[in-house]
N, C-alpha and C positions, 0 to 999 in steps of 0.2 A: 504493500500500500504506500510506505515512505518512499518507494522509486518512483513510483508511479506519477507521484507528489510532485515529487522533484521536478522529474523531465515535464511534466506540466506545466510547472511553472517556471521553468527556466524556458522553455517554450513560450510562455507570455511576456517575459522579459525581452527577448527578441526580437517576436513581435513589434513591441512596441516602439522597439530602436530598430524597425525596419521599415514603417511607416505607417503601422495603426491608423485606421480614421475616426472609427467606432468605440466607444463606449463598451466594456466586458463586467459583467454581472453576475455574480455566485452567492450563492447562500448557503448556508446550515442549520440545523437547529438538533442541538443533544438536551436530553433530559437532567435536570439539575437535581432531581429527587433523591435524597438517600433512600439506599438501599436497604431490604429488607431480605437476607437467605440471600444474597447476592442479586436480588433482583429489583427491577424499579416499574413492573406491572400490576402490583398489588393492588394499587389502587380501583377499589369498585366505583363506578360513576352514579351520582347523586345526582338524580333529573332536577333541572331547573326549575320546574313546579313546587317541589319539596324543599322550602325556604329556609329549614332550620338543622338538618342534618347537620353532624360535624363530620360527617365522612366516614370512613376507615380506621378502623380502631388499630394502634399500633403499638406493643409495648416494649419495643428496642430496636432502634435501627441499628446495624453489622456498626457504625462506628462508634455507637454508644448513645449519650445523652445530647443532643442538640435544642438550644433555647432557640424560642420564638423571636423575630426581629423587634417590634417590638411589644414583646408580652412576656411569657410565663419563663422560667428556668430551664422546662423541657416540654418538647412536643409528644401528642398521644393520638391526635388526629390527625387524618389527612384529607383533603377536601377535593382537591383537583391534583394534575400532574404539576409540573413545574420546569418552564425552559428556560435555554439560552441561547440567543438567534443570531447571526452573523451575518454580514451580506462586506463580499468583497465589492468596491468599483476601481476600476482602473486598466493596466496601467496609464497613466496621460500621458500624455507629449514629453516625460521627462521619463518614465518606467515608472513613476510612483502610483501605488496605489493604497488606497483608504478602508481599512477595512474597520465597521461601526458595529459593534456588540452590545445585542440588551440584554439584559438579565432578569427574569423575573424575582428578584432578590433587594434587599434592604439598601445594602450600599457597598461601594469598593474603597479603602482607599489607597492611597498612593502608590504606597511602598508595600502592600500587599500586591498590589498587580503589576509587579516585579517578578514572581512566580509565573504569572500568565506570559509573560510577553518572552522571559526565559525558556520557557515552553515552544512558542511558536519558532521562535529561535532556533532552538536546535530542533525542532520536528522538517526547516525549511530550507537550513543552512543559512550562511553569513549572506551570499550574493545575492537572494530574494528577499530577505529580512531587512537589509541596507533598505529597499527603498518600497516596504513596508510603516504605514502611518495610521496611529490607532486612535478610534471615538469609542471607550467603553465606561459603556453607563450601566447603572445599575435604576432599577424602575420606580424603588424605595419601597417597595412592597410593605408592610409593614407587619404582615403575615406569613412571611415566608421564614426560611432557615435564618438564623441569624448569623452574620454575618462582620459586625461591627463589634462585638465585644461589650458594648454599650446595654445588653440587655442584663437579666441577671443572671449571666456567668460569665468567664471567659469564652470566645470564640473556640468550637470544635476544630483544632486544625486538622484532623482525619477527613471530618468532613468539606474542609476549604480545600484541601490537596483533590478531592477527586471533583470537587467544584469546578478546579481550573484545569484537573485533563480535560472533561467534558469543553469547557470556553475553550482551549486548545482545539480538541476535535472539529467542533462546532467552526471556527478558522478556517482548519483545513479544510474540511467539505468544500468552505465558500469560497478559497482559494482556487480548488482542482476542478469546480465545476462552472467556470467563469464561461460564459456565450457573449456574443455580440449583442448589444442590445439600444433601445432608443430611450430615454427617461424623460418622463413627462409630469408636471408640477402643475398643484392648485394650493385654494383651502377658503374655508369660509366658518364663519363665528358658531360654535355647536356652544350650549349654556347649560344641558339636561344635569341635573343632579351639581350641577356646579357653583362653586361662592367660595368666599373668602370673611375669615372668622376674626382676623384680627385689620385693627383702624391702620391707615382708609381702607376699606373696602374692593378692594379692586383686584379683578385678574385680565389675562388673557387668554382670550377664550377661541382665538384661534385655533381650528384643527388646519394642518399642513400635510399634504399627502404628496409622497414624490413616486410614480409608479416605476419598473422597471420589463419594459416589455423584450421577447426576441423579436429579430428585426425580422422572422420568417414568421409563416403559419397562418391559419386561416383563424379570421377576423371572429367573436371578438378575441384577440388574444390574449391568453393568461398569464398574468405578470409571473417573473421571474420573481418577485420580490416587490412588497408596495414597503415603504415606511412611513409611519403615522407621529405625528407630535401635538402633542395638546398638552395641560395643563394643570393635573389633579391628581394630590395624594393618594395614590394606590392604598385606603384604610377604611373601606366600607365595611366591613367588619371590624373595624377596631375596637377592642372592648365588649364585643357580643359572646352572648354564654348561648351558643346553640346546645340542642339535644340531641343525645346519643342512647344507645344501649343501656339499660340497668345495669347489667352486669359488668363495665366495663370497667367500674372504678374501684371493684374487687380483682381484676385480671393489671392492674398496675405492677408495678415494680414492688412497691411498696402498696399493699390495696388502701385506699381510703373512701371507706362509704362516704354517700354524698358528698363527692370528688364533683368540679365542674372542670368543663372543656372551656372556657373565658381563656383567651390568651394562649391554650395549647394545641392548636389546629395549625395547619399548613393549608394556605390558597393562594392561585396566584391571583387573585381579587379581579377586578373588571378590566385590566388590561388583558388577558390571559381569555375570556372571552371576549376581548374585541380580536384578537390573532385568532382564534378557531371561527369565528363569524363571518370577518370579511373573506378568509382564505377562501372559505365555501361557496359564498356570494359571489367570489372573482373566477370560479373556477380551479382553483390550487393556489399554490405561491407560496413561500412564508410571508408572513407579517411581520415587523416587529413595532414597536412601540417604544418610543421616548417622549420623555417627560419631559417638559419646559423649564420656565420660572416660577416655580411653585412654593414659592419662602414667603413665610410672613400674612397668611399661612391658606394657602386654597387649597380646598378638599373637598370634598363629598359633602356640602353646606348649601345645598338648592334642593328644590323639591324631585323626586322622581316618582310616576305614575306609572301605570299599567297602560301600557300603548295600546288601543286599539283604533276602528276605524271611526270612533263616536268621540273617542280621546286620542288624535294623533299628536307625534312627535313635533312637526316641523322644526323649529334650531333649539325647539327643548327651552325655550325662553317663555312661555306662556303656558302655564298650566289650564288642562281645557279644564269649563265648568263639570262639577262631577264626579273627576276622576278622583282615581283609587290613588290614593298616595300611600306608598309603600314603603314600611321601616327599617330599618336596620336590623338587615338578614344577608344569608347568601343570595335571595332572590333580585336584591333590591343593585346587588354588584353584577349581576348575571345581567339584566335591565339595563343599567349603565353602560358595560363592556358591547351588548349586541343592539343598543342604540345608536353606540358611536360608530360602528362597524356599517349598520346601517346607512346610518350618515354619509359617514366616508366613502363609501360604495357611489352615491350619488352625488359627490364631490365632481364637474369638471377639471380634468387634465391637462386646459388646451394649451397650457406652456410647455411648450417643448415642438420634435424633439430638443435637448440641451445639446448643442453643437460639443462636437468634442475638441479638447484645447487640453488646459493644465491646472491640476488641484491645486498647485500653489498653495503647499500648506506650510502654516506658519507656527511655531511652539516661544510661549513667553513663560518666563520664570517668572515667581508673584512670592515675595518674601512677606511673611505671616508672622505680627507680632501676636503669639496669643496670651490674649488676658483673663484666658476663664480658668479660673483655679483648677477649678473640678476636670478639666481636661488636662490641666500637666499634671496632676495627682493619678488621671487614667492611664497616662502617655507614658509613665513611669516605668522601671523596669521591678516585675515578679517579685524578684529576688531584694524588693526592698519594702515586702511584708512576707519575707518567710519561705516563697513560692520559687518556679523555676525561673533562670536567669535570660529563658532566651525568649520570653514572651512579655506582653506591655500587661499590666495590670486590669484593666477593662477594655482599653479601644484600638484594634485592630486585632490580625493575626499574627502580625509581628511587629518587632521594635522599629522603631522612627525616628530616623533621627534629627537633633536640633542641631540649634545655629546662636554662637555668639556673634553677634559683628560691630564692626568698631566702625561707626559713621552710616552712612546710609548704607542698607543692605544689597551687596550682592556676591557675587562669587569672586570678587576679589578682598572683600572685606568681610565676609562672613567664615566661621571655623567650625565643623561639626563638634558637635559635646561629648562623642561615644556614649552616649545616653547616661550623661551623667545625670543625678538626685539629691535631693538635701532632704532632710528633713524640716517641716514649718514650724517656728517656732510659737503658734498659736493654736494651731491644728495637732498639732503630731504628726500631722501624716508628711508622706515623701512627696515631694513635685519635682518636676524639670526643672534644672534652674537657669537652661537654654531659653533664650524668650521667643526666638526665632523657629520659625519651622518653610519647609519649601514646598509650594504645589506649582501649579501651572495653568493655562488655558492655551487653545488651539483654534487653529482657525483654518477651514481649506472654502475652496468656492468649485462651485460645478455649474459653469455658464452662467448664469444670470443669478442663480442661488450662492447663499452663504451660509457656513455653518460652523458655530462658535460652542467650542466646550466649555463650560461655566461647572469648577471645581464645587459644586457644594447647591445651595437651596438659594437662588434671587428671588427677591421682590419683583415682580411684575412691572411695576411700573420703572423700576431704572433698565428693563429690557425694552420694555415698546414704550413707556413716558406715560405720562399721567393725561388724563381727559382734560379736554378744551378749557371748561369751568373749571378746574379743580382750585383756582386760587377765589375763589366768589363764594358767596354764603349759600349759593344755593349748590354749589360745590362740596361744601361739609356739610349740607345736610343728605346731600345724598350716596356721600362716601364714607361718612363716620355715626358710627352709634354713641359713640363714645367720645365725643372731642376735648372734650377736658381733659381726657390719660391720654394725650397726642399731641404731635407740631399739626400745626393747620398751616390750611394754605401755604403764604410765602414762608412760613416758618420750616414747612418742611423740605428741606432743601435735600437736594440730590444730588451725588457725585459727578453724575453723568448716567445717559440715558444710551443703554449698546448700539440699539439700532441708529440711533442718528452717526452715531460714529463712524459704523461699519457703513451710511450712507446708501440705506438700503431705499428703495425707491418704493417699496410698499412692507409690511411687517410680513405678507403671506411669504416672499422672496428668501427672510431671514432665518433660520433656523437656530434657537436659543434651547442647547440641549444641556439640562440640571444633572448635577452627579454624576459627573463626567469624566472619569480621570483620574479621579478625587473623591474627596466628601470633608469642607471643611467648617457645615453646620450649615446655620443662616446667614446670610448679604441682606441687608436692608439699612440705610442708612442712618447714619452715627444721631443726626437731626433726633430721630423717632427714639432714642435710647433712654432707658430707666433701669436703676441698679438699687438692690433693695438696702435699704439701710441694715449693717450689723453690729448688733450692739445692742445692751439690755435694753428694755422701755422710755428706761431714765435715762440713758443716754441719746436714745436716738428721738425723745421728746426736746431735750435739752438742746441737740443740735438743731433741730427743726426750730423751735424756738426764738434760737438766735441768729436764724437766717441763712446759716452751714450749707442746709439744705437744698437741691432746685424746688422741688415740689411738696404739695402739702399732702400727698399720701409720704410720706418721710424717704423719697426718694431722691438718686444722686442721678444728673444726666451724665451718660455718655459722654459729654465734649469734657464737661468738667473732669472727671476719671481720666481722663487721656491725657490731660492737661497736669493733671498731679501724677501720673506714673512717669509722664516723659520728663518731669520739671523736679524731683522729687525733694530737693534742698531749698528749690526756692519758696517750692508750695506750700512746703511745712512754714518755713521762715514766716509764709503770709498768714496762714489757717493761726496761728499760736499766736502772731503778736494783731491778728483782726479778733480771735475767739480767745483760746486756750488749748492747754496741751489736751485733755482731755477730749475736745469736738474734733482738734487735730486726727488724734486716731481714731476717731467712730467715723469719720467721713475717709478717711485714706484708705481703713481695713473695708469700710465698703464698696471701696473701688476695688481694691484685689478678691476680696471673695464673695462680690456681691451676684458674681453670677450661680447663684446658686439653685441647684435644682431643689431641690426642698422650700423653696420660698423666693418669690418674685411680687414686685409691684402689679395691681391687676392689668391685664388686657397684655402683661409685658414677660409673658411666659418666652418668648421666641431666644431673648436676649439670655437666657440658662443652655440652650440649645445652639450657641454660635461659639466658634472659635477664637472669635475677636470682633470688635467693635470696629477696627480699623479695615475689618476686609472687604467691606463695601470700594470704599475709596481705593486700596490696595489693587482689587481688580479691574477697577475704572484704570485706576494709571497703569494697570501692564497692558491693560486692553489699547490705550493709544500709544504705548512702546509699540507694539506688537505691529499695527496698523501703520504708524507714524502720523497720527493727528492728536489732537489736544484732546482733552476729557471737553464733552459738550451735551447740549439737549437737557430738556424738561419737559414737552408736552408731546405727544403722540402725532405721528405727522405718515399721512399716507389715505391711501381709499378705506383700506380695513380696521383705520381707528375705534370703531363704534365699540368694537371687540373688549375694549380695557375701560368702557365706561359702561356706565348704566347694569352696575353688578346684580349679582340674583342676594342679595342681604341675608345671611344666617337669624334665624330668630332665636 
């Protein structure tokens, strides 16, 4: 099979330095399911009628205990299958080719998919791999195997190692089975089941479909591959306690009557039926599915109904009179997945085909100062509570390394740490005491389209820019529930807005794909930030009091925090001789450990969930390194603006 491989793709390299004119198109998709007896067909299928099933009762997978992404310690149910899809394009006009991987799974980060790319590597040899260029995302499932570390255990790495043969496989397939093909682009505003839960209010509700057809065969022809991106936390299930078998919580490892399934199931939630739906609908193909700008926080926060011909779908933005609104189930994810699949089906194509030319892909370093305690106490090594030395504490599969640097950060002034730790001297516990860490963003173009890897969860609006009104009263009344816990209007200021940079002539063009690469929390900017005060009652009444404070829920902004961790001698100097030593440290210690997951200012849950307050800005300015233009944009500018106003409001 490795020869076969080979001489295939050394054959496409050729090719392409022979005078290629054509576009070449390959796919894969392997199962990402643990194994059960060495097998991954176990699973019985749960008709889409049957809302509440939890599936397949399971009481040991072949590599042991695996936590839910984000849920339970371990899994017991199994709901659906679970992939990971690959679609090679290339080579262009240079030999390079793009190959983009989804993952029905929680998230990748960095220096975990160092193993992947290691993989394809020696599976392809040095001469194919050279000009191999990688988009892999992860869907954020939030019901899948866990993968982050971040849930309650460590990451399984038995089961991350056959995770990434499979993304490996899954590669190759897409590699060896490359055709001539034409690719053809749309997309238009889908709203079903969609919203956004924290202030302002706003998503992008663009679905974007790029199809991939062979250039032979009778009409209509079956894509070789469609790829779909839209904009919603894969967690329709999040927190649901479906029903299962009586007996099932006696057949445990350990039995516990009246045992639930909340948190211990596996689905690939409504992306996983929008890929089984459309494929059928298209006649074959894979599908795969990426996620957008989905930070801050869009999810399954709109209404969804039972579609029929009394209550139809149209963009899912109008609920018909009457209809069935359906709760939070599997059915209600099944709905969602084979709505959009619908949709996308009757999505026009007529751009293209995309002439063939050159990816032009581009990779920028983005140095990450992180401020969240709780993450260099994760980021930490094992081995400094007790445990083994070659794994991080809770977040990832493996160690990560930091960075001190001396002046503005990059690789002539930054030092890895060897992962080095200290211990807090208010905590006990161990943190990084590297402040630095390194991700990246990427960029290639295919004709007229653009496609930008964004490490981690953006804000919506600094990808396609804020609605027309958003600076007007009748702008926060219709983007904010909540404008008191927020910057409004001109107060909420943006770093920069991607698409005006990347200069895209409409947002359908752009392709803004989240968890890419990476995963380094939430982007939304520094403007919107709240840091909870820490410190007894009396202290954090007394700071408040005396004005220490920004806000009157006893919260520290964002700018200020950044201002005292970058200034740290001067800002004491201020805080002590404007207050006292004592407001001094209740306002400075809630700058370093106010991102706390255990407690947050309301509506300001996001800012426990980010890696840094700076990252917003941080990826605006590698985004115009990268580009070569300045950080720019605030309002949403094109035909398909409509898409990021006029949201579906969570109640």
């Amino acid at each position: 099979h490795i020869v076969v491989l080979l001489l295939l793709l050394l054959l496409a390299v050729v090719t392409a330095a022979d005078g290629q004119s054509t576009w070449r198109v390959g796919v894969g998709s392997r199962t990402v399911l643990p194994e059960v007896n060495g097998r991954t067909d176990y699973v019985q299928p749960v008709p889409p009628t049957d809302a509440t099933d939890a599936g397949t009762f399971v009481r040991r997978f072949d590599v042991g205990n695996i936590a839910v992404g984000n849920g339970a310690a371990e899994c017991h149910w199994v709901h659906d299958d679970l992939r990971v899809r690959a679609v090679a394009i290339g080579p262009d006009q240079d030999g390079v080719t793009v190959v983009m991987v989804s993952g029905e799974l929680y998230m990748f980060f960095a220096n975990d998919l160092e193993a992947y790319y290691d993989g394809v590597h020696s599976a392809v040899g040095s001469d194919v791999y050279t000009n191999l260029r990688f988009f892999v995302h992860a869907q954020h499932n939030h019901q899948g195997p866990d993968t982050s570390g971040i849930s309650a255990v460590p990451v399984n790495h038995r089961y991350y190692a056959y995770m990434v043969r499979q993304m490996v496989n899954a590669t190759l397939d897409a590699l060896s089975t490359q055709q001539d093909a034409e690719l053809y682009y749309g997309g238009e505003a889908f709203y079903y089941g969609l919203g956004d839960h924290r202030d302002p209010r706003l998503q992008d509700a663009t679905v974007r479909v790029l199809r991939a057809l062979p250039t032979s065969g009778a009409e209509p022809r079956t894509p070789i591959a469609t790829l779909v991106q839209w904009g919603m936390h894969p967690e329709v299930t999040l927190n649901y306690a479906p029903t299962f078998e009586a007996g099932d919580c006696l057949r445990l490892p350990i039995p516990r009557p009246n045992c639930t399934a909340q948190g211990r199931f596996f689905t690939h939630d409504y992306p996983g039926w929008l890929s089984a739906q459309l494929s059928t609908l298209q006649g074959g193909g894979e599908v795969l599915y990426f996620n957008g700008a989905i930070g801050v926080q869009v999810g399954n926060h709109g209404p969804v109904w039972e579609v029929d011909a009394a209550h139809p779908l149209g963009n899912g933005r109008v609920v018909p009179p009457n209809a069935e609104i359906v709760p939070k189930n599997f059915r209600r994810a099944y709905l969602i997945g084979t709505a959009l699949a619908n949709f996308t089906a009757g999505i026009a194509t007529e751009q293209g085909p995309i002439p063939y030319g050159r990816l032009n892909f581009k990779q920028q370093d983005i140095w990450v100062r992180i401020t969240n305690f709780a993450f260099r106490f994760a980021l930490s090594p094992a081995s400094a509570i007790g445990l083994s030395a070659s794994q991080p504490i809770r977040i990832g599969n493996t160690l990560r390394l930091g960075y001190t640097c001396d002046g503005v950060p990059s690789n002539a002034t930054c030092v890895a740490d060897n992962y080095a730790f200290a211990y807090d001297s208010v905590t006990k516990l161990p943190f990084r005491t590297a402040p630095y860490q390194l991700t990246e963003t990427n960029h290639f173009r295919l004709g007229p389209m653009q496609f930008l890897a964004i490490p981690g969860e953006l804000a919506p609006e600094m990808g396609v820019g804020l609605p027309a009104d958003f600076d007007t009263a009748v702008g926060t009344e219709l983007y904010f529930k909540n404008p008191s816990l927020h910057a409004v209007q001109q107060a909420y200021t943006l770093p920069g807005v991607v698409m005006s940079m990347l200069q895209c002539e409409d947002i359908v063009d752009c392709w803004l794909i989240g968890l890419c690469n990476d995963e380094v929390g939430y982007m939304f900017p520094i403007s919107d930030w709240r840091l909870q005060c820490i410190g007894s009652d009396q202290a954090c009444t007394e700071a408040l009091n005396a004005g220490a404070l920004n806000y009157t829920d006893s919260s520290v902004a964002g700018i200020t925090c950044k201002f005292i961790q970058e200034n740290q001698e001067h800002a004491k100097e201020m805080y002590v001789q404007q207050f006292n030593e004592d407001i001094w440290t209740t306002v400075n210690r809630s700058c370093f450990y106010g991102q706390k997951p255990d407690g947050y200012p309301k509506d300001h849950y996001e800012e426990t969930n980010a890696g840094s307050w700076d990252i917003a800005a941080e990826f605006i300015d590698a985004l115009g390194q990268m580009l070569g233009v300045a950080p720019s944009g605030r309002y949403c500018e094109g035909e398909h603006c409509s898409a990021i106003g006029g949201p579906n409001i969570a109640t």
